[in-house]
C-alpha positions, 0 to 999 in steps of 0.5 A: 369162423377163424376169430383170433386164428392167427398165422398165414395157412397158404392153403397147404397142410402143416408140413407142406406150409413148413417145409415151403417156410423153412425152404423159403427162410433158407433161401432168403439167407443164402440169396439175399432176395427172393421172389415171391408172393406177397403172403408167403413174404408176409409169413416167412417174415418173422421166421427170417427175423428170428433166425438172424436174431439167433445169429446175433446171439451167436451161442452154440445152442442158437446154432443149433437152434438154427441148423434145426430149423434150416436146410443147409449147414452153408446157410446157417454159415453164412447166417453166423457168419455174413449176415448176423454180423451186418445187423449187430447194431439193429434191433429187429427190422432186418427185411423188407417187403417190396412189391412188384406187381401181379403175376403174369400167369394167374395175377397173383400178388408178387413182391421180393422179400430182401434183407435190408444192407444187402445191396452190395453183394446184390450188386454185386453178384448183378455185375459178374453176371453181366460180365458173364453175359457179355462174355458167353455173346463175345465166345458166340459172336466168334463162333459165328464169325469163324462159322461164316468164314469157313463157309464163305471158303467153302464157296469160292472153291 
């Protein structure tokens, strides 16, 4: 019986359930968003939490503390940086979980876990992928187009 064991096992061995934790917090902070199951949303949570309140604190030891536990350099930037600061008059709740449905493939719970104020960037980043989206269709419809005069040419000669 597992009576008071606290903390989500996500059926993996302790450092398989680290670095899965420490991969997803990483990506959270340089993303933003990111789509996950509902448990490794619910266990990646409080670690998300403490990493920004290192960033709020802003010393170089909860640097440090930071770089120990993320992957990247850029994501502990960015944490200091850009994401730290937008939560300066917060205390706690600086995610949330929000649920999108079952998995196709094996109807597994899924759900974004998102900081909280990041529409912005968010929307942002949606707008120039859009507008590189249309753009790449406007080079292919070209080309295509280029494409079927070159051969109706070829055809009248």
């Amino acid at each position: 019986m597992r009576h008071r064991k606290g903390g989500f096992k996500l059926g993996r061995n302790t450092s398989h359930r680290r670095a899965l934790l420490r991969n997803l917090v990483t990506s959270i902070i340089i993303n933003d968003r990111v789509h996950t199951t509902v448990t490794k949303a619910k266990a990646a949570r409080p670690l998300v939490e403490r990493m920004i309140t290192l960033g709020k604190n802003g010393s170089v030891h909860a640097r440090r503390q930071a770089l120990a536990y993320l992957i990247t350099a850029e994501s502990v930037d960015r944490l200091f940086g850009t994401v730290a600061p937008r939560y300066a008059d917060r205390n706690g709740g600086y995610s949330r979980i929000v649920r999108t449905g079952p998995r196709k493939g094996d109807a597994g719970e899924m759900a974004f876990i998102e900081l909280l104020g990041a529409e912005k960037e968010l929307n942002a980043k949606a707008e120039k992928r859009a507008e590189a989206r249309a753009k790449r269709r406007e080079e292919l419809q070209k080309q295509l187009e280029e494409q079927n005069a070159a051969e109706g040419g070829e055809s009248k000669s």
